[in-house]
N, C-alpha and C positions, 0 to 999 in steps of 0.2 A: 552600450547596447540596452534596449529598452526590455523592460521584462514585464511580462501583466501575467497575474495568475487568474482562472477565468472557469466558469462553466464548460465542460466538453464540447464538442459539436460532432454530429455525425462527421463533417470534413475531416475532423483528428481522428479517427479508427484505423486509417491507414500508418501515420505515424508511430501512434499507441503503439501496436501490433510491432512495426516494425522496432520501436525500443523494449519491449516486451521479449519481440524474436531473439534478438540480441542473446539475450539473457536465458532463453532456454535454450541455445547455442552452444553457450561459454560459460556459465556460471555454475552453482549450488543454491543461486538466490531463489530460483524458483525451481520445484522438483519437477516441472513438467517436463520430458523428455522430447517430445513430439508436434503438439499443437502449438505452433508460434503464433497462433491468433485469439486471443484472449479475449476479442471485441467485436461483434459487428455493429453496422447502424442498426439494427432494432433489436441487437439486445442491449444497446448503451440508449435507445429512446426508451424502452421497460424498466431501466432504472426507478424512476421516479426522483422525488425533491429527496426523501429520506435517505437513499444510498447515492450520493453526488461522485459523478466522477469531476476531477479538474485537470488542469492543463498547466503546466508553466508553459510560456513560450517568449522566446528568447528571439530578441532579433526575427517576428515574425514566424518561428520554427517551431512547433513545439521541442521542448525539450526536456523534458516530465510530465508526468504524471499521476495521480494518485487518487482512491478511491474508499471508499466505505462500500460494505456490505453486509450480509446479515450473517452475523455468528453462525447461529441456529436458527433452522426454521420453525422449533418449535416455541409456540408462542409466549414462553414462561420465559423467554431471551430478548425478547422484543428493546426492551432497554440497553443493548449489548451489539456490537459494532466488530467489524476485522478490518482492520486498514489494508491498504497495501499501493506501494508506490517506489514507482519504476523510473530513472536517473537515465537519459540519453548517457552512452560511455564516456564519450567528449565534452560533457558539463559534470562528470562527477567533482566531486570535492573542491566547491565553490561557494557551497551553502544554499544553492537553490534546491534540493532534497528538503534542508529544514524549515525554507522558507514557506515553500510545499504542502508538507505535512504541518505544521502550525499551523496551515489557514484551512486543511482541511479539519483537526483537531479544534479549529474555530466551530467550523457550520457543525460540526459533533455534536458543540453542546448547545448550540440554538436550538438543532434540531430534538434536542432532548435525552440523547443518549446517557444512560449512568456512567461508563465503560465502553472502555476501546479496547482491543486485543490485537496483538499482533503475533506471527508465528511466524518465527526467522531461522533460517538454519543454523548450528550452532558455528558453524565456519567462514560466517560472516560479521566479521568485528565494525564495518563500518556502518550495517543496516544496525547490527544490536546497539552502534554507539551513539548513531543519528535518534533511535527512539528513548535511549536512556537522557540523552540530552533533555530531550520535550518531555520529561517526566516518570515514564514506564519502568515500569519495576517487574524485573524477575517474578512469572508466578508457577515455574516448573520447566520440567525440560526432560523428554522423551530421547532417549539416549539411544541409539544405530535404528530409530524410527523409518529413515528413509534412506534411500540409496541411490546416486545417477553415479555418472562417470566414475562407474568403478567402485567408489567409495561410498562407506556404512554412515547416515549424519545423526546428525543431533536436530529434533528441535526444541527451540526456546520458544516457550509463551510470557510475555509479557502482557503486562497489563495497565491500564493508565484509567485512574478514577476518575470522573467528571462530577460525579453529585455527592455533595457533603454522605460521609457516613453514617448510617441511621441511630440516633442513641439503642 
């Protein structure tokens, strides 16, 4: 099966969305309980080069996806990044997740980012383990922060450094 990871296109928002819905469906991965559309075409063309969304796609399909955004919008962040990246159910744990995020973790640091961040629930061993693979180190964790289905979570901030540390 052929695989290209690729710039989004307005045609993938449907996809997107629908592996996104997924997930606030069934999971803890995302706390939204409600809005299973996480993307339209002009808010994925408002992106810009600096927050890229991409695409895995699989035999023509998408079948991931993943994105950069801006931490804070306050400008003293501007060097700071929040990933986030969403596995069709039927390609999990195959390695196109890491393949994924590596390449987004790529254009990161073209595009000049110092840090990337990520906020994961804490009842998710595979997201926490996918980002500790590529790097990201524990830098804190908000303990019954959030709640869907019932239950009180955890999140975990991770964080993964891109530019040398300052002497």
């Amino acid at each position: 099966m052929s695989l290209v990871i690729r710039e989004a296109r307005p045609e993938d928002v449907t996809a997107m969305n629908a592996i996104y819905g997924h997930y606030v469906d069934t999971s803890t991965c995302t706390w939204e309980e409600r809005d299973r559309e996480l993307f339209s075409r002009e808010a994925l063309a408002r992106r810009g080069r600096r927050h890229p969304v991409l695409v895995a796609e699989a035999g023509g399909k998408v079948a991931a996806w993943a994105s950069l955004s801006p931490y804070n919008t306050r400008s003293g962040w501007r060097h700071v990044a929040e990933d986030s990246i969403f596995v069709e159910a039927g390609a999990r744990g195959k390695g196109l997740g890491k393949l994924l995020l590596g390449n987004l973790l790529g254009r990161a640091r073209e595009i000049g980012f110092r840090k990337v961040i990520a906020r994961i629930s804490g009842d998710q061993p595979a997201s926490l383990g996918l980002h500790e693979a590529l790097g990201f180190r524990e830098a804190g964790r908000l303990r019954g922060a959030g709640e869907k289905m019932g239950r009180r979570l955890a999140c975990v901030y991770l964080e993964l450094d891109l530019a040398p540390p300052q002497p």
